[in-house]
Backbone of each chain as ProteinMPNN parsed JSONL, in Angstrom:
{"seq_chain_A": "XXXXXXXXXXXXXXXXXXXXXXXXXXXXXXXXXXXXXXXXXXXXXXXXXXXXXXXXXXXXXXXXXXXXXXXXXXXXXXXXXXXXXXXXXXXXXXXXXXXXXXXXXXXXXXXXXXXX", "coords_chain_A": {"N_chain_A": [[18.691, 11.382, -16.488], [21.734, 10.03, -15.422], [21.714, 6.792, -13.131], [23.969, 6.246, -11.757], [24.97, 4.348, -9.398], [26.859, 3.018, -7.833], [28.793, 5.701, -7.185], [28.986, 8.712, -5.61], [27.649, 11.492, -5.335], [29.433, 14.746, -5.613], [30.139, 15.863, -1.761], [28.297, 14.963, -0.932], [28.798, 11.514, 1.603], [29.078, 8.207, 1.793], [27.409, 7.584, 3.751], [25.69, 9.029, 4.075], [23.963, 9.083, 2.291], [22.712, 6.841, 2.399], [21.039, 7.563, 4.575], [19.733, 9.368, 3.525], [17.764, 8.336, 1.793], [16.905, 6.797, 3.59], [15.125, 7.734, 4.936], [13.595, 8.843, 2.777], [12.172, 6.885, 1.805], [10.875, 6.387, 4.372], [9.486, 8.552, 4.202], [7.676, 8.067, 2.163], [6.112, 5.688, 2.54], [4.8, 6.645, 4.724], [3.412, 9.105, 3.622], [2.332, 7.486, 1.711], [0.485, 5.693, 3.48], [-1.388, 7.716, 4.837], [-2.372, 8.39, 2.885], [-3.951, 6.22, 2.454], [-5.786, 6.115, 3.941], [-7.463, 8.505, 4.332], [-8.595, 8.382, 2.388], [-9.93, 6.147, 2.518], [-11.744, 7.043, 4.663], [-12.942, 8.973, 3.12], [-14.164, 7.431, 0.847], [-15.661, 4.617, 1.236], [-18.31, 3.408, 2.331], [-19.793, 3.429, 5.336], [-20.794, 1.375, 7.112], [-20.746, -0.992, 6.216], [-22.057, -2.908, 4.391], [-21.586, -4.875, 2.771], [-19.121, -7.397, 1.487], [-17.387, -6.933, -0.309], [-15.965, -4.667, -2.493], [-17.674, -2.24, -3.475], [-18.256, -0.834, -7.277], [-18.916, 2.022, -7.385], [-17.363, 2.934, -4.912], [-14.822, 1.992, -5.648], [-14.214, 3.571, -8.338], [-14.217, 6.219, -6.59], [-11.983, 6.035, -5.439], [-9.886, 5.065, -6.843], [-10.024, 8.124, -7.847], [-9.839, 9.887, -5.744], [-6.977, 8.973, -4.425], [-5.678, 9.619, -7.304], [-6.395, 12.888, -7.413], [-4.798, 12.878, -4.381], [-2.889, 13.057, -4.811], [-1.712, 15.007, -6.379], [-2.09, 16.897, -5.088], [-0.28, 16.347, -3.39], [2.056, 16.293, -5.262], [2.205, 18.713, -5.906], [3.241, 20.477, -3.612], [5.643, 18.872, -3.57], [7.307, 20.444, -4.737], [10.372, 21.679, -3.951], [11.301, 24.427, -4.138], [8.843, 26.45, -4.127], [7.998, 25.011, -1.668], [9.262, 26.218, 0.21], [9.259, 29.35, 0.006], [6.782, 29.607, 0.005], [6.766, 28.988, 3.097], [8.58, 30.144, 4.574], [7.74, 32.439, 6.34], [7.306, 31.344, 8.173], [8.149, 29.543, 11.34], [9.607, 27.365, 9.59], [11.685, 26.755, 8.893], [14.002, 25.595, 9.475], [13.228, 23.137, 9.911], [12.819, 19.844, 9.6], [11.858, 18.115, 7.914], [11.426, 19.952, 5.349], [14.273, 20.798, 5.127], [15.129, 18.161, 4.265], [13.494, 17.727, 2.037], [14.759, 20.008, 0.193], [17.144, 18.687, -0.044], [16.76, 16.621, -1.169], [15.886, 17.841, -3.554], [18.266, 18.403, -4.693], [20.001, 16.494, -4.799], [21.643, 14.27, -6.579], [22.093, 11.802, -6.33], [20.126, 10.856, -4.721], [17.765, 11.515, -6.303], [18.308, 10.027, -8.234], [18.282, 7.229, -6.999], [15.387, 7.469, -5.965], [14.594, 7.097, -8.572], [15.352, 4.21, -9.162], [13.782, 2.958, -7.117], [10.864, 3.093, -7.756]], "CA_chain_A": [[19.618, 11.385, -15.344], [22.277, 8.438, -15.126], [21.508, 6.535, -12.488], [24.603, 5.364, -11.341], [24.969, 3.983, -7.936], [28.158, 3.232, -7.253], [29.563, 6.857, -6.896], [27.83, 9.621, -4.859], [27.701, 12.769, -6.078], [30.403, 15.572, -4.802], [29.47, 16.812, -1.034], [27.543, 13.936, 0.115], [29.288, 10.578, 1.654], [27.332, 7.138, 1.836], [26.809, 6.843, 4.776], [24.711, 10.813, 4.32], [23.007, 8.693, 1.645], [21.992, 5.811, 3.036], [19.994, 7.938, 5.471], [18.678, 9.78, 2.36], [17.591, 7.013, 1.287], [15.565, 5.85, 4.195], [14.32, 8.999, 5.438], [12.814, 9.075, 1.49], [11.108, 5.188, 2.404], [9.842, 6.132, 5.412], [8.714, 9.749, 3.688], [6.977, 7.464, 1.174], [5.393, 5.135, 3.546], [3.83, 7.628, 5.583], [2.314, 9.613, 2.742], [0.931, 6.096, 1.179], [-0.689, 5.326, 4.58], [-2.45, 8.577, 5.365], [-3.414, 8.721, 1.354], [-4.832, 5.069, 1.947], [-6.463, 6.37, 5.555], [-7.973, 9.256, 3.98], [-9.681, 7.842, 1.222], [-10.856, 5.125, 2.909], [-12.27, 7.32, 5.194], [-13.781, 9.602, 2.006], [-15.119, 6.442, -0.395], [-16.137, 3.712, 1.703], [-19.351, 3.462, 3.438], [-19.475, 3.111, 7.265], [-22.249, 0.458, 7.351], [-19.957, -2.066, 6.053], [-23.029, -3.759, 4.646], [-21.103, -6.193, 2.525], [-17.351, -7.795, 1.841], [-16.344, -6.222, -1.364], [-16.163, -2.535, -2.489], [-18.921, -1.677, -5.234], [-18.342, -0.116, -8.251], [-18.955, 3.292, -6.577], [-16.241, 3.262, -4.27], [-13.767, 1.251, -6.716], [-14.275, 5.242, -9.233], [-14.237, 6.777, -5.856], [-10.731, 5.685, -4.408], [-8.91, 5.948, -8.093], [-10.397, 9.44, -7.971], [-9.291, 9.875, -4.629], [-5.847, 8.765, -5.211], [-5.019, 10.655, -8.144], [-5.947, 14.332, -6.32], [-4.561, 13.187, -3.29], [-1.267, 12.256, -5.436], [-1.759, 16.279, -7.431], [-1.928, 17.969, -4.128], [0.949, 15.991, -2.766], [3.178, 17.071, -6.096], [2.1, 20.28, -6.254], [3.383, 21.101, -2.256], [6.636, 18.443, -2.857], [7.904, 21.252, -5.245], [10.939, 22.56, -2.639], [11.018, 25.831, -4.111], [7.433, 26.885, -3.556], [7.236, 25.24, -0.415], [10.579, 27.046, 0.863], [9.294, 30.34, -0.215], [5.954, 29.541, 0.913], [6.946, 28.439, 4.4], [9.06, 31.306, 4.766], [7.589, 33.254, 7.207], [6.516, 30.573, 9.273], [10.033, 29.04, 11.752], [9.606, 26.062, 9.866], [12.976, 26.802, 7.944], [15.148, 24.404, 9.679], [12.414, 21.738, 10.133], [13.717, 18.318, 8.914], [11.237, 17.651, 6.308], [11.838, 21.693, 4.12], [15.647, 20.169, 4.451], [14.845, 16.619, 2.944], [12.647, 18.07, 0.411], [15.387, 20.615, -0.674], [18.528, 18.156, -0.073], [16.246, 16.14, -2.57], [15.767, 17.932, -5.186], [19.834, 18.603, -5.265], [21.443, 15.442, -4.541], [21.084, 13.351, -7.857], [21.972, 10.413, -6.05], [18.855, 10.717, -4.195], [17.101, 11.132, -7.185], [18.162, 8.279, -9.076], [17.237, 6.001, -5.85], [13.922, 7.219, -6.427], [14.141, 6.049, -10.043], [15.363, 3.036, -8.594], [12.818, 2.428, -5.914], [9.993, 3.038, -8.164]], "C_chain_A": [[20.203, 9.993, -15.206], [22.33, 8.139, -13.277], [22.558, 5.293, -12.343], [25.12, 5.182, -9.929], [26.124, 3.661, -7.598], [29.351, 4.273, -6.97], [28.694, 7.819, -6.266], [28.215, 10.834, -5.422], [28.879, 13.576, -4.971], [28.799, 16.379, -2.966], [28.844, 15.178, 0.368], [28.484, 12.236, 0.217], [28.241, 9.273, 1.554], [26.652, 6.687, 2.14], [25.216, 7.86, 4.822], [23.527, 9.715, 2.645], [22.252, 7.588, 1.742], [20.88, 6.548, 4.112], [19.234, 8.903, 4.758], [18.085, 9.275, 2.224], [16.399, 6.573, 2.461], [14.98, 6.827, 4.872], [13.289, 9.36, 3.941], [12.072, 8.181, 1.907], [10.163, 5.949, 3.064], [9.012, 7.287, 4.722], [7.358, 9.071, 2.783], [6.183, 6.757, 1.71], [4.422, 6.317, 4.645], [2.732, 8.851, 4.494], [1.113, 8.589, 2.358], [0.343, 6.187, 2.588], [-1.657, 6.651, 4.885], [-3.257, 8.631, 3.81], [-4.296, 7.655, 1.525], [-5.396, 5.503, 3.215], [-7.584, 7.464, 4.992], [-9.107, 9.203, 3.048], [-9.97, 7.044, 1.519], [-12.034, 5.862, 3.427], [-13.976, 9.095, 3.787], [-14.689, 9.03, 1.359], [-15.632, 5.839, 0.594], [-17.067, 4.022, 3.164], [-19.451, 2.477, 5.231], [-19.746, 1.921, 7.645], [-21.342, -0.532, 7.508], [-21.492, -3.28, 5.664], [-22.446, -5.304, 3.645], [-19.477, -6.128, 2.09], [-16.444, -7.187, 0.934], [-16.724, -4.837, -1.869], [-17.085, -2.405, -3.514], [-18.251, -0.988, -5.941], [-18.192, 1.088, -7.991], [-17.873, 3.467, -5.687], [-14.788, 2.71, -4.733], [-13.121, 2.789, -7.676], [-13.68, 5.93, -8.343], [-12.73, 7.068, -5.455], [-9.747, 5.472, -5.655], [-9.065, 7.274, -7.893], [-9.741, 10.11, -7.172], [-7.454, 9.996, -4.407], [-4.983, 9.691, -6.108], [-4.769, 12.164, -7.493], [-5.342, 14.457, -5.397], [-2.895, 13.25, -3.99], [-0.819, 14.014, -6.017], [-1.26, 17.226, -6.068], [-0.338, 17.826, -3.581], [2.174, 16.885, -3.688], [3.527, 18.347, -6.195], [2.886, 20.762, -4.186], [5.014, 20.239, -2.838], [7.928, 19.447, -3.969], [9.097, 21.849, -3.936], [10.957, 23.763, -3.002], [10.376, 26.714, -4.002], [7.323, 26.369, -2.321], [8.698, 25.907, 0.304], [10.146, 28.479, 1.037], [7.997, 30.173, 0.592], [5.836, 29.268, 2.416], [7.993, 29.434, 5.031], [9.162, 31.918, 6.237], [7.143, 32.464, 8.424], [8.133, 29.863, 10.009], [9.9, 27.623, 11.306], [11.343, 25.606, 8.547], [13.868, 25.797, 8.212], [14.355, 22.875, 10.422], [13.081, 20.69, 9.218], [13.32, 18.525, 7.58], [12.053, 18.79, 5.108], [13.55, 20.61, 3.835], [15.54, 19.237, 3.579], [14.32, 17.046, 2.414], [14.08, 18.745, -0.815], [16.92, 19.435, -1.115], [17.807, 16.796, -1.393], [16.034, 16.648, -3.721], [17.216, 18.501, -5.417], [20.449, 17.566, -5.579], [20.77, 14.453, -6.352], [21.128, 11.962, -7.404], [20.657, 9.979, -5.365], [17.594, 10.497, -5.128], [16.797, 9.986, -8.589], [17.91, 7.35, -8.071], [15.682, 6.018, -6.212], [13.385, 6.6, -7.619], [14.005, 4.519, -9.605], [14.399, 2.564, -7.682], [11.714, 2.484, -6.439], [9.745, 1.786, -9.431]], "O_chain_A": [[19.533, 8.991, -14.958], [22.774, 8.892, -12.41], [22.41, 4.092, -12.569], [25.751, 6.117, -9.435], [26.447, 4.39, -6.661], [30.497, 3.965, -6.642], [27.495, 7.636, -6.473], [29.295, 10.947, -6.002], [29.153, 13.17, -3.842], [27.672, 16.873, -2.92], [28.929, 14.753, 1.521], [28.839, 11.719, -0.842], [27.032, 9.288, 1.324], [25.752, 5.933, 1.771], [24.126, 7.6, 5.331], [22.384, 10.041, 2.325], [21.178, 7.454, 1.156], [19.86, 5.912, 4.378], [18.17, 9.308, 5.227], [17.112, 9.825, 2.739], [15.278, 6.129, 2.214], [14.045, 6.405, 5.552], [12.31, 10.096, 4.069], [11.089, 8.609, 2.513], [9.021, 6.208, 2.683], [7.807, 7.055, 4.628], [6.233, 9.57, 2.791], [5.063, 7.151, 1.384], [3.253, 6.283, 5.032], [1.585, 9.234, 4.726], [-0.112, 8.597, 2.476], [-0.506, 7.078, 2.641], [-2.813, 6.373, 5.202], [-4.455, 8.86, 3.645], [-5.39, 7.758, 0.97], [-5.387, 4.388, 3.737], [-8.736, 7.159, 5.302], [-10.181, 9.804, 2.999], [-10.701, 6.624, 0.622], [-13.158, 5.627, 2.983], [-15.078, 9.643, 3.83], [-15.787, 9.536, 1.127], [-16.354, 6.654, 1.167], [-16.852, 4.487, 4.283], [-19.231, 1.409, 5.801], [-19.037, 1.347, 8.471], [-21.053, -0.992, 8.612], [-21.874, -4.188, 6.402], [-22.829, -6.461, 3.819], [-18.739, -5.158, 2.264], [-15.25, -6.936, 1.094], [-17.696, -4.142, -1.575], [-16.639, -2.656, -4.633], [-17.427, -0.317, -5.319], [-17.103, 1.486, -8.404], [-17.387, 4.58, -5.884], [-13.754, 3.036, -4.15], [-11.926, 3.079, -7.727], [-12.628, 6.452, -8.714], [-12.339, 8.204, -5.186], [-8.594, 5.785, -5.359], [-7.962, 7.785, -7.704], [-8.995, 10.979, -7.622], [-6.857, 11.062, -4.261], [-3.962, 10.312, -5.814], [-3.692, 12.65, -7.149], [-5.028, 15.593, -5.039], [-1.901, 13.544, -3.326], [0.385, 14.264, -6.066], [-0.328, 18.029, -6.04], [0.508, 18.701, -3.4], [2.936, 17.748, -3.251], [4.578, 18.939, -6.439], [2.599, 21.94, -3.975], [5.922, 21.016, -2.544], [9.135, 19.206, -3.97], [8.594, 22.453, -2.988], [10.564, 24.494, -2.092], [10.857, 27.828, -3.795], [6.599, 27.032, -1.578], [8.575, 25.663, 1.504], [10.52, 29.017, 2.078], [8.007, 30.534, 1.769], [4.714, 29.348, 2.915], [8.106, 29.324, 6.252], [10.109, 31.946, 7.024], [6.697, 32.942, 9.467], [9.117, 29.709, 9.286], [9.995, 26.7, 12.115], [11.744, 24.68, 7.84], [14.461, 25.175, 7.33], [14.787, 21.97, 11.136], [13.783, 20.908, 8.23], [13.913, 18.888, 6.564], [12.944, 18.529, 4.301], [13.881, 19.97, 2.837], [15.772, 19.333, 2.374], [14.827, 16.604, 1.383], [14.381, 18.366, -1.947], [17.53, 19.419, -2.184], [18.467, 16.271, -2.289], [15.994, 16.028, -4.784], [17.33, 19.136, -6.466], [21.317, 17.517, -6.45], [19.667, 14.236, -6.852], [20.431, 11.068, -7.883], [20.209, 8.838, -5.48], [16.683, 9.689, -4.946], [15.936, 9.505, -9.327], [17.114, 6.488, -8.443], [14.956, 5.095, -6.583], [12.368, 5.936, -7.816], [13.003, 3.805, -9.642], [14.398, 1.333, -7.65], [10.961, 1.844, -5.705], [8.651, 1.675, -9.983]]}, "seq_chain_B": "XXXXXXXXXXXXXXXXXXXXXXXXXXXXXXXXXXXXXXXXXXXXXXXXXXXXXXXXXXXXXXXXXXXXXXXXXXXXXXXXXXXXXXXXXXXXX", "coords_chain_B": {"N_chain_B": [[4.043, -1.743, -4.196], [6.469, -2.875, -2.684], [7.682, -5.686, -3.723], [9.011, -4.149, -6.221], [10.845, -2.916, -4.985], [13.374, -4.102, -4.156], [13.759, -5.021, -6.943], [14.825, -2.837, -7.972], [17.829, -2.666, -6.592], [19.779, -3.583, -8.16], [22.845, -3.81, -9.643], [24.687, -2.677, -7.567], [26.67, -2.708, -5.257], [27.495, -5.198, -3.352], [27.108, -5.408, -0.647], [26.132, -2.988, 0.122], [23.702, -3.359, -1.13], [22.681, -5.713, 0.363], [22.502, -3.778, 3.121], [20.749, -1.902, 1.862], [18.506, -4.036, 1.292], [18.2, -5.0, 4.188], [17.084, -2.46, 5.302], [14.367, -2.069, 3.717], [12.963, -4.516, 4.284], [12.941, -4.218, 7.175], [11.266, -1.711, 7.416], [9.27, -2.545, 5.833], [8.103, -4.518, 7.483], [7.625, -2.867, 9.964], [5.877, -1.384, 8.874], [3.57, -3.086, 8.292], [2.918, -3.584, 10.57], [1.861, -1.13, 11.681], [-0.478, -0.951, 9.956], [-2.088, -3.074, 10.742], [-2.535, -2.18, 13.332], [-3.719, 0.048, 12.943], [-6.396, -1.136, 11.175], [-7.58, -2.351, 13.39], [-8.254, -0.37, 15.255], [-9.827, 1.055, 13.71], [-11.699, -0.45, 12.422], [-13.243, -1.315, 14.983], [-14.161, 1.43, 15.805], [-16.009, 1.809, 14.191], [-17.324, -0.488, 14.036], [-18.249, -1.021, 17.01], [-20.312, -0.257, 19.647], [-21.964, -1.092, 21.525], [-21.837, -1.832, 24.676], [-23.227, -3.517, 26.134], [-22.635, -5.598, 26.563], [-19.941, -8.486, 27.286], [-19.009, -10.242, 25.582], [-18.618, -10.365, 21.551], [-21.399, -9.503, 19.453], [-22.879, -11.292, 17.201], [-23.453, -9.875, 15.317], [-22.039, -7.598, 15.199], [-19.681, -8.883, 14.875], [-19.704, -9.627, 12.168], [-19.792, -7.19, 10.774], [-17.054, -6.003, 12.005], [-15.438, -8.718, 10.056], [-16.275, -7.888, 7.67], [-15.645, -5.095, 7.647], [-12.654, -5.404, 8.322], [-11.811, -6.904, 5.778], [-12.696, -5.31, 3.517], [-11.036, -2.842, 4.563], [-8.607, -3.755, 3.67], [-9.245, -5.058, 0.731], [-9.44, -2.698, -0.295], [-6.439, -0.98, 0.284], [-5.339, -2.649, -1.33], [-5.613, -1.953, -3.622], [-5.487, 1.139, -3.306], [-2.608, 1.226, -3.409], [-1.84, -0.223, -6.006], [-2.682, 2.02, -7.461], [-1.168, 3.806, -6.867], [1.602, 2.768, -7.419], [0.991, 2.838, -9.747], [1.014, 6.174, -10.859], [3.605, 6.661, -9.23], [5.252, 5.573, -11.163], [4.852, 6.903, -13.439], [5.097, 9.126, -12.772], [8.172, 8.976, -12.505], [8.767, 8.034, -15.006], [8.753, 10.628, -15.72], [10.405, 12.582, -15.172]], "CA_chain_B": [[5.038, -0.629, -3.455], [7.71, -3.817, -2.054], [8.093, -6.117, -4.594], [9.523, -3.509, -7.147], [12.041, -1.941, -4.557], [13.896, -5.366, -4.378], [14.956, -4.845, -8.228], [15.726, -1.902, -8.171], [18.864, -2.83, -6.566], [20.382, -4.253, -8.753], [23.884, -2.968, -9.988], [25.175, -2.274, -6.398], [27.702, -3.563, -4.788], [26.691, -6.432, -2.546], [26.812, -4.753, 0.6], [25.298, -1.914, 0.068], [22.156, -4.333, -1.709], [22.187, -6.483, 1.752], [22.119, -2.951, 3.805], [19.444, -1.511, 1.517], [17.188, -5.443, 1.594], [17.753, -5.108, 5.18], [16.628, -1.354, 5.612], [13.595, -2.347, 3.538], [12.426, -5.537, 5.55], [12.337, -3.486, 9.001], [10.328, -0.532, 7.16], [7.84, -3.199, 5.893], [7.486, -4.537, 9.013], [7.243, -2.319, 11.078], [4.792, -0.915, 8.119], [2.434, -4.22, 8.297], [2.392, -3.662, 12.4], [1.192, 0.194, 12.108], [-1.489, -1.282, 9.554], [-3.044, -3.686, 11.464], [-3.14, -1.483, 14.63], [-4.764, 1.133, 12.491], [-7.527, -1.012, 10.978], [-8.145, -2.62, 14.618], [-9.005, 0.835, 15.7], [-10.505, 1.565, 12.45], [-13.017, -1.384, 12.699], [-13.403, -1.179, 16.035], [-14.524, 2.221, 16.155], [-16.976, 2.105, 13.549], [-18.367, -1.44, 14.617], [-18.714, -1.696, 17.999], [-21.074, 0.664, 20.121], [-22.891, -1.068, 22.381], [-21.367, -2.373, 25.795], [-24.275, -4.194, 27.514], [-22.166, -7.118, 27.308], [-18.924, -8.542, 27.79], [-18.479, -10.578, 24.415], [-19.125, -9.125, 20.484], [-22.345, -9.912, 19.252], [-23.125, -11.637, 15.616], [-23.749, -8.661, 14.35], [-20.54, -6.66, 15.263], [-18.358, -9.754, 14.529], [-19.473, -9.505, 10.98], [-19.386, -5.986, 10.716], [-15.871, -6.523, 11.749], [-15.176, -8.767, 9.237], [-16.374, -6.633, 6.181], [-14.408, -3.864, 7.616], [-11.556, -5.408, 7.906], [-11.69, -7.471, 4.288], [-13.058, -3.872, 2.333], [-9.735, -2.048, 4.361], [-7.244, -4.508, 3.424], [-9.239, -4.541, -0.07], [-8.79, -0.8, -0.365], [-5.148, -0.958, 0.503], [-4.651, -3.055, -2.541], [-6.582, -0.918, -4.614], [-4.579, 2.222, -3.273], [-1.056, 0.45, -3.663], [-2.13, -0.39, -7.305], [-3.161, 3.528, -8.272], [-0.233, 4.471, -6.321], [2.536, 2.381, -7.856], [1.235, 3.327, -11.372], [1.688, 7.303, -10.334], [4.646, 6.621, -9.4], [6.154, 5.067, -12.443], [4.669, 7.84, -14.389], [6.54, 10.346, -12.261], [9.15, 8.291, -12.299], [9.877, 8.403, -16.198], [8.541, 12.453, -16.465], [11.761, 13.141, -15.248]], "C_chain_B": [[6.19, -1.462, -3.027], [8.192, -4.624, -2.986], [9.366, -4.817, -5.559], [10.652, -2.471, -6.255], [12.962, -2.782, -4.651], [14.594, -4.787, -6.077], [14.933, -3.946, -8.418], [17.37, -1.893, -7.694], [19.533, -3.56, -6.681], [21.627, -3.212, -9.408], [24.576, -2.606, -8.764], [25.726, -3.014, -5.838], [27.376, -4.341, -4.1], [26.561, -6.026, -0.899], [26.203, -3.97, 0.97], [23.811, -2.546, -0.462], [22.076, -4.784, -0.276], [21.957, -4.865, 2.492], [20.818, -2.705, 3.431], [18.342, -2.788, 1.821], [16.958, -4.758, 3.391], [16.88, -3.83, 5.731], [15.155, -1.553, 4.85], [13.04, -3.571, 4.196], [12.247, -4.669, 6.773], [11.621, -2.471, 8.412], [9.01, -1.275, 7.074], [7.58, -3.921, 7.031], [6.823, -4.121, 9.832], [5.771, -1.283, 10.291], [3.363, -1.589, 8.405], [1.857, -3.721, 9.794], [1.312, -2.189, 12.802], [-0.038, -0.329, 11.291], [-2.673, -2.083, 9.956], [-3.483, -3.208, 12.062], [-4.136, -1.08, 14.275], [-6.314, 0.43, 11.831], [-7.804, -1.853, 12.475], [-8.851, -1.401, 14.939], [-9.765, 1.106, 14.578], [-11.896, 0.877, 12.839], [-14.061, -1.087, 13.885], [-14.666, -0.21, 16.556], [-16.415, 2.385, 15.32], [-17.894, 1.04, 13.557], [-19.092, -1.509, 15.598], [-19.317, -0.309, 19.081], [-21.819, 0.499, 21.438], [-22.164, -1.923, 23.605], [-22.085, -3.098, 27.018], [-23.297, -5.258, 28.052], [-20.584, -7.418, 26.957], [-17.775, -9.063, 26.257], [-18.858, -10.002, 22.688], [-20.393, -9.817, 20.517], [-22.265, -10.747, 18.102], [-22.709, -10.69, 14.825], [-22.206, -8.173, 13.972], [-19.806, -7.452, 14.985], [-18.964, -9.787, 12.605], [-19.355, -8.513, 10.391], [-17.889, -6.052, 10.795], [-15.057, -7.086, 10.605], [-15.108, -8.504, 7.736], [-15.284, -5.806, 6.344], [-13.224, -3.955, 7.169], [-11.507, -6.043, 6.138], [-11.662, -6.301, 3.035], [-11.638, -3.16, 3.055], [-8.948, -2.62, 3.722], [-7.469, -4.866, 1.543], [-8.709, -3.222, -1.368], [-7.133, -0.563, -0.224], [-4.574, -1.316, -0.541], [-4.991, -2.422, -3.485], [-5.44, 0.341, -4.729], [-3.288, 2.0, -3.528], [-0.875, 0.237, -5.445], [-1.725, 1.638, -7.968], [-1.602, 4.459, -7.883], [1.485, 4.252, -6.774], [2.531, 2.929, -9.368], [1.279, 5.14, -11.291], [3.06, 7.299, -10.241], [5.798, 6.277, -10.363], [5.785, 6.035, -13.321], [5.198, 8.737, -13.783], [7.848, 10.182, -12.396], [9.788, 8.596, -13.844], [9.421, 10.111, -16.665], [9.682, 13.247, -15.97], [13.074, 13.103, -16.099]], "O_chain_B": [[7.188, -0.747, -2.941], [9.365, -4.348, -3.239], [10.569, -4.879, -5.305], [11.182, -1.475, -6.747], [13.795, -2.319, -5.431], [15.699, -4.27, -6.242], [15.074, -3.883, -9.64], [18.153, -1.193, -8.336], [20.027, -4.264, -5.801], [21.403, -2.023, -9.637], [25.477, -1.878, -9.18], [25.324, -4.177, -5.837], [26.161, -4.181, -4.217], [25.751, -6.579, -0.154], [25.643, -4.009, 2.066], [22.8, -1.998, -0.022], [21.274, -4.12, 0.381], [20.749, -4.669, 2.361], [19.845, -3.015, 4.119], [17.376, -2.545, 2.544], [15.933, -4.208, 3.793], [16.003, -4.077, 6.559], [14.378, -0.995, 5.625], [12.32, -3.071, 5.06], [11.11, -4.578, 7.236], [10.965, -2.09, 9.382], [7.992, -1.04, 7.726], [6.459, -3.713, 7.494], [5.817, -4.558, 10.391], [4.92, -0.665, 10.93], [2.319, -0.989, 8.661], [0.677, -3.528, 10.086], [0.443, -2.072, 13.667], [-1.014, -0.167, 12.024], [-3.854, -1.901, 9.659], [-4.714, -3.229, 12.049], [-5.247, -1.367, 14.72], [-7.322, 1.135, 11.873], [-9.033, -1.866, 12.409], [-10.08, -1.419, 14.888], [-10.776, 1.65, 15.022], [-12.877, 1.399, 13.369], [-15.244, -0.753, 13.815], [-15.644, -0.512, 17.241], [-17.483, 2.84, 15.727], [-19.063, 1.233, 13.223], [-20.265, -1.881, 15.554], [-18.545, 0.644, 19.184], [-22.2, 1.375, 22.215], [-21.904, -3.039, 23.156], [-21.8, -3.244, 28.207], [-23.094, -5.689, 29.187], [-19.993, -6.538, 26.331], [-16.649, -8.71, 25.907], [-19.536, -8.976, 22.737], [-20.615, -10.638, 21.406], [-21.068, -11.014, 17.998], [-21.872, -10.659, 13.922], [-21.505, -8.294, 12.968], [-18.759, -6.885, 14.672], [-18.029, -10.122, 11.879], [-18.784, -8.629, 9.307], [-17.319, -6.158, 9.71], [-14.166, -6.409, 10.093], [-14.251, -8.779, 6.896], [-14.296, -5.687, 5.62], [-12.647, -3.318, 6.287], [-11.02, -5.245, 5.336], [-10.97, -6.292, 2.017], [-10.879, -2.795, 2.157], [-8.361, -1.865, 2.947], [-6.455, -4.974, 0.854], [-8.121, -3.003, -2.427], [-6.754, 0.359, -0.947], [-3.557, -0.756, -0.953], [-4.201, -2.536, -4.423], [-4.73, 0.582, -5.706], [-2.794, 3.002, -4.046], [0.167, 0.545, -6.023], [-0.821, 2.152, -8.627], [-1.13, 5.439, -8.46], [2.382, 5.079, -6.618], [3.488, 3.315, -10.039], [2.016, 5.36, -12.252], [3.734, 7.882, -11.091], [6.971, 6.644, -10.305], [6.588, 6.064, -14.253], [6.026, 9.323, -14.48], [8.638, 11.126, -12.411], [10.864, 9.16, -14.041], [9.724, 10.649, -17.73], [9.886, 14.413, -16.309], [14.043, 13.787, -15.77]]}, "name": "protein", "num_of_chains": 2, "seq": "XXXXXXXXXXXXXXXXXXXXXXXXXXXXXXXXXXXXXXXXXXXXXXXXXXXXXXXXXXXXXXXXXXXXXXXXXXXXXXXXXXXXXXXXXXXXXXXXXXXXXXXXXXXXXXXXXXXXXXXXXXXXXXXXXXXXXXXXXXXXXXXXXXXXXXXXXXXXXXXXXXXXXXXXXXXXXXXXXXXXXXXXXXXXXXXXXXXXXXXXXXXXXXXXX"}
């Protein structure tokens, strides 16, 4: 996919992509923080008996990580979760939109190239 | 996760680069500010227990500081596992 930024794809203007764009950020930011909230709260022992992470929770929180990263991919599919979400009124919820207006817009998806 | 958004925009017109810098600076910001809160309460919750008295104890002030040092550890840890994910999603497209 050419990832060229100075033209927007037909449909969308730039200003509709600039708020692509940071509605993706913040989307991204809020996954990382509950993935790093979650697995803290999975690997790391309560006690806090000393300053650095052992070995054991170092395995733990890669491990952690990766599935939490599998589950995430596997749901940010929009066409399974469109169909799956279906029956539920969450059809004109923001997110279902940004998921699907992401996996159309290419300009959105070359940002993500870009931002990664 | 910040460093590597910076060059990505590169190739863009110069206005649209200053919009995007600036739309990244207030995300991490206001990113750093929800992080702290959260391990304050984090620590907090899982240090401190006992209310006889008014100031922490020894104890709970080093408890404290583990906590926080192993979250803010962990953060770099998860940021690491999380950036290299992403670059492998990144070219499986």
């Amino acid at each position: 996919m050419a990832a060229n930024n100075t033209r927007t794809p037909e449909g969308i203007d730039k200003e509709q992509a600039f708020v692509m764009a940071q509605s993706d950020m913040e989307y991204r930011i809020e996954m990382f923080n509950r993935l790093a909230q979650t697995c803290f709260i999975k690997c790391v022992d309560k006690r806090y008996k000393e300053r650095e992470l052992n070995m054991g929770e170092n395995s733990c929180i890669d491990r952690c990580v990766s599935k939490y990263w599998q589950v995430w991919s596997y749901w940010s599919d929009a066409e399974r979760w469109w169909s799956a979400s279906s029956d539920v009124k969450y059809q004109n919820h923001l997110l279902v939109n940004m998921l699907y207006l992401y996996e159309q817009a290419c300009f959105c998806r070359s940002w993500r190239l870009k931002l990664t | 996760m910040d460093k590597n958004m910076l060059a990505g925009l590169e190739g863009l017109p110069e206005e649209d680069k200053v919009r995007m810098a600036s739309m990244i600076d207030h995300l991490q910001m206001r990113d750093s500010l929800r992080m702290y809160n959260s391990l304050v309460e984090r620590c907090f919750n899982d240090c401190v227990d006992n209310f006889t008295r008014k100031t922490l104890q020894k104890q709970e002030e080093t408890c404290v500081q583990r906590c926080a040092e192993k979250f803010l550890k962990h953060s770099i840890r998860v940021g690491m596992r999380f950036a290299e994910l992403n670059a492998q999603a990144a070219t499986q497209d």
